[in-house]
C-alpha atoms as a printed R data frame, in Angstrom:
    type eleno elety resid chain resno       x       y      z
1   ATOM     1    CA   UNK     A     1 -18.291 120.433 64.258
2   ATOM     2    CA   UNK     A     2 -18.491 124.271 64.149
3   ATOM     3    CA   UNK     A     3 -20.166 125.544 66.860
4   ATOM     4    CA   UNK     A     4 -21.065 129.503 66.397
5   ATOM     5    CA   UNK     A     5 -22.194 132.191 68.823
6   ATOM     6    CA   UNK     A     6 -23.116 135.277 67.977
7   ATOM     7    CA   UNK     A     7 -23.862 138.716 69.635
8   ATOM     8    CA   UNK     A     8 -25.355 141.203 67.916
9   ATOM     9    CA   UNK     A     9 -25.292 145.170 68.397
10  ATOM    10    CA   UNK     A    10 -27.796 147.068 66.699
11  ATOM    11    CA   UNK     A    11 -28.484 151.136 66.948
12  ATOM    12    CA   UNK     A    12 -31.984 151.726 66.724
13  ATOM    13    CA   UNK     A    13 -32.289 155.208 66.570
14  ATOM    14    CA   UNK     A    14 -31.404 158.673 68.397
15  ATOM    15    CA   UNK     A    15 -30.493 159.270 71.944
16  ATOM    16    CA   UNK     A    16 -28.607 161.393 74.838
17  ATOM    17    CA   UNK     A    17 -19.272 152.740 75.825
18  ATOM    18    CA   UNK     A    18  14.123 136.982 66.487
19  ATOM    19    CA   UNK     A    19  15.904 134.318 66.150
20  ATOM    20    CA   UNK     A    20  19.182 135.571 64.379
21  ATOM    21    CA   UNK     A    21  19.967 134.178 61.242
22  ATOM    22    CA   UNK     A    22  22.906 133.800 58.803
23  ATOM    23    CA   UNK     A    23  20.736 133.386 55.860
24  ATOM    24    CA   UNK     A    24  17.959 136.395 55.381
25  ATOM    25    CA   UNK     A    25  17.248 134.900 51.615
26  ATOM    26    CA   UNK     A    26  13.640 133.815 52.104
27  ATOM    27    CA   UNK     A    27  11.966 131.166 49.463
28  ATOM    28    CA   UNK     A    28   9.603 133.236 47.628
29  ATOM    29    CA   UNK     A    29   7.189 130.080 46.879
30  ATOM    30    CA   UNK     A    30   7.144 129.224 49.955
31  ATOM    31    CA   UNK     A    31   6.253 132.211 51.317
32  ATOM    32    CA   UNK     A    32   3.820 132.740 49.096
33  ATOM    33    CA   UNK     A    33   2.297 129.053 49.702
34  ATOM    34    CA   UNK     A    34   1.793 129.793 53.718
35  ATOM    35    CA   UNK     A    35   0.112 133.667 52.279
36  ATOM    36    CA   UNK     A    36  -2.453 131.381 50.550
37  ATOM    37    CA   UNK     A    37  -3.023 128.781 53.095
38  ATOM    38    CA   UNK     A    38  -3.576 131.355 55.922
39  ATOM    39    CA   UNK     A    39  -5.885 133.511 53.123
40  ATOM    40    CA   UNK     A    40  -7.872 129.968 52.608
41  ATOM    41    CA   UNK     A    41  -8.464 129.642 56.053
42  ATOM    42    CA   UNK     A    42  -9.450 132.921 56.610
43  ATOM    43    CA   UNK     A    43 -12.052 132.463 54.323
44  ATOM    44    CA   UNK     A    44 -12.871 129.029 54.897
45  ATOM    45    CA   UNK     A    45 -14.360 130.190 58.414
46  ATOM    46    CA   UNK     A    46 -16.004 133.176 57.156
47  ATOM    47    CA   UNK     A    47 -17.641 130.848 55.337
48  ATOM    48    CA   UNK     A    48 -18.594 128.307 58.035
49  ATOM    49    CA   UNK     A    49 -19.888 131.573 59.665
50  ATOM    50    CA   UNK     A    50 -21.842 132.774 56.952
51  ATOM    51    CA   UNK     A    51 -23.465 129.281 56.691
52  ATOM    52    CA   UNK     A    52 -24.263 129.320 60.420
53  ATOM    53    CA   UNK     A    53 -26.096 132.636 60.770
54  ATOM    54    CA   UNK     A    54 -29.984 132.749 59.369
55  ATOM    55    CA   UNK     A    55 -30.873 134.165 56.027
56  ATOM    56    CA   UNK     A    56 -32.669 136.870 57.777
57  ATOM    57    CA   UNK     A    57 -29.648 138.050 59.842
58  ATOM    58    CA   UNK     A    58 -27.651 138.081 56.711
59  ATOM    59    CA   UNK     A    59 -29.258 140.243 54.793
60  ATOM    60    CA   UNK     A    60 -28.439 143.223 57.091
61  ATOM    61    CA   UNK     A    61 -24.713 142.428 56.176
62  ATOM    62    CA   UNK     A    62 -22.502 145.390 54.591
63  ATOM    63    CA   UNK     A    63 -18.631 144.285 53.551
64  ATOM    64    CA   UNK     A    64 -15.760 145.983 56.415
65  ATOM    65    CA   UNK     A    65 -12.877 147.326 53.876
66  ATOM    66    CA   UNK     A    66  -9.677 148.313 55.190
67  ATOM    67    CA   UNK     A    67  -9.116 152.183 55.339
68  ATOM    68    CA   UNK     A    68  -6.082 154.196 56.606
69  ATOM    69    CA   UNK     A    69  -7.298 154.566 59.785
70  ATOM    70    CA   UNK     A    70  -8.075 150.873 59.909
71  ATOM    71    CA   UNK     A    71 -10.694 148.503 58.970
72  ATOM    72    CA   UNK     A    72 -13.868 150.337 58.597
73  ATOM    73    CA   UNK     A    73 -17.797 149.953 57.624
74  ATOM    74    CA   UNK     A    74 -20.536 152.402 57.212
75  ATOM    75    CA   UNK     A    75 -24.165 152.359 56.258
76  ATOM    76    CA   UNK     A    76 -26.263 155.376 56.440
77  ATOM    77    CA   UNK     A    77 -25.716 157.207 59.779
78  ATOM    78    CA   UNK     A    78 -24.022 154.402 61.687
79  ATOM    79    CA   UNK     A    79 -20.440 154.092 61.508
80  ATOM    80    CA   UNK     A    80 -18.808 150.628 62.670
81  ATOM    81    CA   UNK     A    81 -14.920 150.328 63.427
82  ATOM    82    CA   UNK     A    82 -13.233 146.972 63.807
83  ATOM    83    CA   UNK     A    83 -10.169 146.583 65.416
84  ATOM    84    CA   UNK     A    84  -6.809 145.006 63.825
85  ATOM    85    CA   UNK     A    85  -6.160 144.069 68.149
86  ATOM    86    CA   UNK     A    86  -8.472 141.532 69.243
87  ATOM    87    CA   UNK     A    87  -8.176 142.976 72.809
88  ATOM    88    CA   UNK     A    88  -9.601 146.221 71.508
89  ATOM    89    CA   UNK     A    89 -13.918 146.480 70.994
90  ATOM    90    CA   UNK     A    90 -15.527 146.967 68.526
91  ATOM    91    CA   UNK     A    91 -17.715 149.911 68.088
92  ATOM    92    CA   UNK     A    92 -20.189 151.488 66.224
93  ATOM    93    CA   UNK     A    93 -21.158 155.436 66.301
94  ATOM    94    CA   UNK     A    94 -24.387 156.426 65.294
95  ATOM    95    CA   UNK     A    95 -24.891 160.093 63.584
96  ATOM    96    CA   UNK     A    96 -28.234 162.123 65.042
97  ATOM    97    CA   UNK     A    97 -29.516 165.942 65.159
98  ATOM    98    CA   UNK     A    98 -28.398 165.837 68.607
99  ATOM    99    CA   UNK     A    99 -25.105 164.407 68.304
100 ATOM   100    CA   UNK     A   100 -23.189 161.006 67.705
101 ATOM   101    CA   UNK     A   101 -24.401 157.919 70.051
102 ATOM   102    CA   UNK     A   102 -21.274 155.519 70.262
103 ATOM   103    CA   UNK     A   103 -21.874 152.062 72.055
104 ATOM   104    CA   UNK     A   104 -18.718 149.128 72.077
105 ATOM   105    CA   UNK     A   105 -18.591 145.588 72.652
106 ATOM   106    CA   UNK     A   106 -15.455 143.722 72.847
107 ATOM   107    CA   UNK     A   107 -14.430 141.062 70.986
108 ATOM   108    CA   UNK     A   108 -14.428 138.239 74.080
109 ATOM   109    CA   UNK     A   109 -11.876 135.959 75.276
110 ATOM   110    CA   UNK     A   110  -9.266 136.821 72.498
111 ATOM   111    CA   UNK     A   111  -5.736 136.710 73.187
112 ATOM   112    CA   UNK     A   112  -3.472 139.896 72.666
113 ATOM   113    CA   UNK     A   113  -1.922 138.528 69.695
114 ATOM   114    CA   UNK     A   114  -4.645 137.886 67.738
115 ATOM   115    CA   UNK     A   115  -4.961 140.099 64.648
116 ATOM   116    CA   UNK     A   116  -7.797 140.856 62.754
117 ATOM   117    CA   UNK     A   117  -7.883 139.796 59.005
118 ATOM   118    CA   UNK     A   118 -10.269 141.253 56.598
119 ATOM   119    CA   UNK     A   119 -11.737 138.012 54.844
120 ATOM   120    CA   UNK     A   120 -12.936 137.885 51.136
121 ATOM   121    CA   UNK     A   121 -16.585 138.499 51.697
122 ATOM   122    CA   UNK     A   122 -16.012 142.116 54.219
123 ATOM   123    CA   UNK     A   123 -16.023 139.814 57.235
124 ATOM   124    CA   UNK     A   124 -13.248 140.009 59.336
125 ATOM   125    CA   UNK     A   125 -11.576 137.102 61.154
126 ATOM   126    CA   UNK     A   126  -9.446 136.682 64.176
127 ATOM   127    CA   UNK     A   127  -8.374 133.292 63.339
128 ATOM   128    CA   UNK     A   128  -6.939 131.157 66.848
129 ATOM   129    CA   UNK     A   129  -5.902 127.460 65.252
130 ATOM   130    CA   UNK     A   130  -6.788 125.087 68.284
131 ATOM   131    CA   UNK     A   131  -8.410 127.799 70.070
132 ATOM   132    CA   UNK     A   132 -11.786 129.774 69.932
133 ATOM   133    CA   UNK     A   133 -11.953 131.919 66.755
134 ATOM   134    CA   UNK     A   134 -13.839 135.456 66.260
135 ATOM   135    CA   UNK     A   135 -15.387 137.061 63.603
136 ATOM   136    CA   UNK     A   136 -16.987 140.486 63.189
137 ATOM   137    CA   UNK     A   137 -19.826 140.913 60.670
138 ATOM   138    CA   UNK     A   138 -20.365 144.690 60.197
139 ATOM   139    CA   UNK     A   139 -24.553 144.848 59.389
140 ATOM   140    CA   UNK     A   140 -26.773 147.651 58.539
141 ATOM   141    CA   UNK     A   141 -27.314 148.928 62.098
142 ATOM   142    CA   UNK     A   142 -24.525 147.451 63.790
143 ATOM   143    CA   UNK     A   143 -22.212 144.115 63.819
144 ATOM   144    CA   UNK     A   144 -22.325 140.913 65.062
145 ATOM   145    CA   UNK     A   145 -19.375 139.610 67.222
146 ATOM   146    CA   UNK     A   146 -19.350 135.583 66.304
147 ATOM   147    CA   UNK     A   147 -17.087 132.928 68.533
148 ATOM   148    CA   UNK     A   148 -16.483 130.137 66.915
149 ATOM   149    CA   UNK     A   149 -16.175 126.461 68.703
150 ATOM   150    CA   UNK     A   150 -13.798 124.001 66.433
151 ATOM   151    CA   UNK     A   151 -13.097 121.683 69.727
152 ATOM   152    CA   UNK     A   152 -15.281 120.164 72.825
153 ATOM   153    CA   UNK     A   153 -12.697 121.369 75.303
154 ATOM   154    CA   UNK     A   154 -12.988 124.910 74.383
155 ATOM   155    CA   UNK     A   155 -14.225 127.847 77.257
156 ATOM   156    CA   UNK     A   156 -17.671 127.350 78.684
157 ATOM   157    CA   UNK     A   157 -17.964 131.047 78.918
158 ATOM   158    CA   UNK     A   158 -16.754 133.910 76.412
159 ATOM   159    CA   UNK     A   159 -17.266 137.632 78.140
160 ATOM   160    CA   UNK     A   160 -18.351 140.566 75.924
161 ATOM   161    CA   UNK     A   161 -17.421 144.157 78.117
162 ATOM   162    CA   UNK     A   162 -20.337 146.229 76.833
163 ATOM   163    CA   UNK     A   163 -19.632 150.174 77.068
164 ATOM   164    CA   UNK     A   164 -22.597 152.524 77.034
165 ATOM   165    CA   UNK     A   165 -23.194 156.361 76.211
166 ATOM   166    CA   UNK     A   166 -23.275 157.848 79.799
167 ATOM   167    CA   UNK     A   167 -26.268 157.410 81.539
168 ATOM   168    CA   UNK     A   168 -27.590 154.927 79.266
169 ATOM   169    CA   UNK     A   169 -28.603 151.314 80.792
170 ATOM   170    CA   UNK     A   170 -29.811 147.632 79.727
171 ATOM   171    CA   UNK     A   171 -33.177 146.818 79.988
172 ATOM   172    CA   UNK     A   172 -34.300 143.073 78.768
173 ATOM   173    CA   UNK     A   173 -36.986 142.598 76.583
174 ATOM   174    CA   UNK     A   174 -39.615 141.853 79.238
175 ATOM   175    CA   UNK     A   175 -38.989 145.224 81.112
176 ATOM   176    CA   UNK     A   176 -39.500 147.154 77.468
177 ATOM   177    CA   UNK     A   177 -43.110 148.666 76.713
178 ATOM   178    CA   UNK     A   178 -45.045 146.424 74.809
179 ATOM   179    CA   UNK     A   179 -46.896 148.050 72.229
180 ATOM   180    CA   UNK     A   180 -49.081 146.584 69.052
181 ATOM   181    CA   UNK     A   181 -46.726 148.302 66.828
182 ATOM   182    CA   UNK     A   182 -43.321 147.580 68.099
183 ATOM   183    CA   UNK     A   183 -43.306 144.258 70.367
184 ATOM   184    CA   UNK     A   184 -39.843 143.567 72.089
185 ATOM   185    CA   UNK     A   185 -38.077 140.621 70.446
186 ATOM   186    CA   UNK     A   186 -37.663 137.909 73.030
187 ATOM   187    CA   UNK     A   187 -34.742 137.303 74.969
188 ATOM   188    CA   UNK     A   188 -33.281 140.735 73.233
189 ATOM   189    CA   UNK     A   189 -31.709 143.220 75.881
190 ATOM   190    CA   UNK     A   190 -32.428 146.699 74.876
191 ATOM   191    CA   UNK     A   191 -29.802 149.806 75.299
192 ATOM   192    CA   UNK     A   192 -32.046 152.420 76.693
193 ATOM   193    CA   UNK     A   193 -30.642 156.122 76.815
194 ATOM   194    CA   UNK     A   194 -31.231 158.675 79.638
195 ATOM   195    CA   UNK     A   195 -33.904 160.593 78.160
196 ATOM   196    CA   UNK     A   196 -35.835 157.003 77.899
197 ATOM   197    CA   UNK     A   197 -35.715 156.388 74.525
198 ATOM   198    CA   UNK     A   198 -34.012 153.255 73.202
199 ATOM   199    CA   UNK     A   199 -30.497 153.459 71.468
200 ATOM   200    CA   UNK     A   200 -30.212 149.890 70.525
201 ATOM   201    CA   UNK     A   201 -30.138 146.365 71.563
202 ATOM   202    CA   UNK     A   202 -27.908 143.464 72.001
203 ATOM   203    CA   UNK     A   203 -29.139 139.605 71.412
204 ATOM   204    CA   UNK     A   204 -27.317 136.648 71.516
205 ATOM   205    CA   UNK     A   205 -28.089 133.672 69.428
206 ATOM   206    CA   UNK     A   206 -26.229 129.985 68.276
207 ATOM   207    CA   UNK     A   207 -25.962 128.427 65.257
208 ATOM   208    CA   UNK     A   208 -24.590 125.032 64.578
209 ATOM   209    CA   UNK     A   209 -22.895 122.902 61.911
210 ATOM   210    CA   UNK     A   210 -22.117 119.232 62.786
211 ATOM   211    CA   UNK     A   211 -19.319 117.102 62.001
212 ATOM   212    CA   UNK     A   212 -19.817 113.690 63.076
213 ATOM   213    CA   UNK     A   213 -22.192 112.248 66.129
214 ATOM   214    CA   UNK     A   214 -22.492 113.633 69.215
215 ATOM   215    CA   UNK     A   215 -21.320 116.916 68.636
216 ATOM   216    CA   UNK     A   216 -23.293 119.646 70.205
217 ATOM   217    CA   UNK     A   217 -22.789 122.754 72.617
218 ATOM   218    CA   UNK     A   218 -25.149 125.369 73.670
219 ATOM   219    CA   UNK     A   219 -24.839 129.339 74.651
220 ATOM   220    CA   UNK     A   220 -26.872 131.407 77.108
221 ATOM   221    CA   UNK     A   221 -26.469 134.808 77.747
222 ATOM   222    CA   UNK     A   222 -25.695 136.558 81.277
223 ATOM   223    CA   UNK     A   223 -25.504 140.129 81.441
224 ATOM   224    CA   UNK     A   224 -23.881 141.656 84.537
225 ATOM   225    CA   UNK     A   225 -23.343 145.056 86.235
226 ATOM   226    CA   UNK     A   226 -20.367 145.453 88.901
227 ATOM   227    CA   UNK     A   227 -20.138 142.079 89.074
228 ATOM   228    CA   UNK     A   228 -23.332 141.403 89.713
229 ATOM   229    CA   UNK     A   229 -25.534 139.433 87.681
230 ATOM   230    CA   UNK     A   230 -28.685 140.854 86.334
């Protein structure tokens, strides 16, 4: 079973976070063999990924390509980098008359030596064999941060360190002004800025793909301030 998570970051709009060796002669085929297998596996659970997330969610999503300054995605005013380091967030800056509005989420639980690859289809993949694997789906207003389950005995609980614009704050959906025109999605947590207005927003969501019986896990989300739970 592939079990996937996902957290999504959306801007809304404008507001005011060596083992020596004697013989250096490598075997070109073979080398070239484990390029393939670790490109094939890249994919492979980009594509488990894809599969998992709902066909609305997936047509927000714009291809990452790699850029000197490292892997990269833009649509219209909002700007997303992805980092090579899966210790480092990601982030996306939005462009406004007022100024750029820049809000981060990192990756989760990743370990310091797991390294971003940019998969065939713009996602990139921070691929952990026998361990909890990340993906980051740039989208139209944002990206989505997936974790991806392969094995029952992987971490009940995957942390997301969300950095604001100062003086901005989370509200949840229920705290949000309901109006006939723009209703708060459910169980959505809303980046509000200083000035009131909203930024963006953050939900979390699971989708699932079985392999044999009995397979299932589930995700809820918890969003804390100074340690304290909100």
């Amino acid at each position: 079973m592939v079990t996937v998570g996902a957290v999504t970051m959306s801007l809304l709009g404008p507001a005011n976070t060596a083992v020596a060796s004697e013989n250096t002669t490598e075997d070109s085929s073979s080398t070239q063999e484990s390029t393939q297998t670790a490109t094939e596996s890249v994919d492979s659970l980009a594509a488990a990924v894809d599969a998992a997330t709902s066909p609305e969610l997936s047509t927000l999503d714009v291809s990452a390509i790699a850029t000197p300054s490292g892997l990269t995605a833009e649509s219209g005013p909002v700007e997303t980098r992805i980092p090579v380091d899966a210790t480092e967030p990601v982030s996306s800056t939005l462009a406004t008359s007022e100024g750029e509005v820049e809000i981060s989420v990192g990756i989760g639980d990743a370990s310091d030596d797991l390294s971003g690859v940019l998969a065939a289809d713009g996602t990139v993949v921070y691929l952990a064999p026998g361990g909890t694997s990340h993906t980051v789906q740039p989208t139209l207003e944002g990206f989505r941060i997936h974790s991806v389950i392969e094995d029952a005995g992987a971490s009940t609980e995957i942390v997301h360190d969300i950095n604001l614009p100062e003086g901005a704050k989370l509200v949840p959906a229920k705290d949000m002004p309901q109006t006939g025109d723009a209703q708060a999605a459910a169980g959505a947590v809303y980046v509000v800025g200083a000035d009131g207005s909203t930024i963006g927003g953050v939900h979390v969501s699971l989708g699932e793909r079985r392999r044999g019986k009995g397979c299932r896990h589930s995700i809820r989300d918890r969003f804390r301030k100074a340690g304290a739970v909100r």
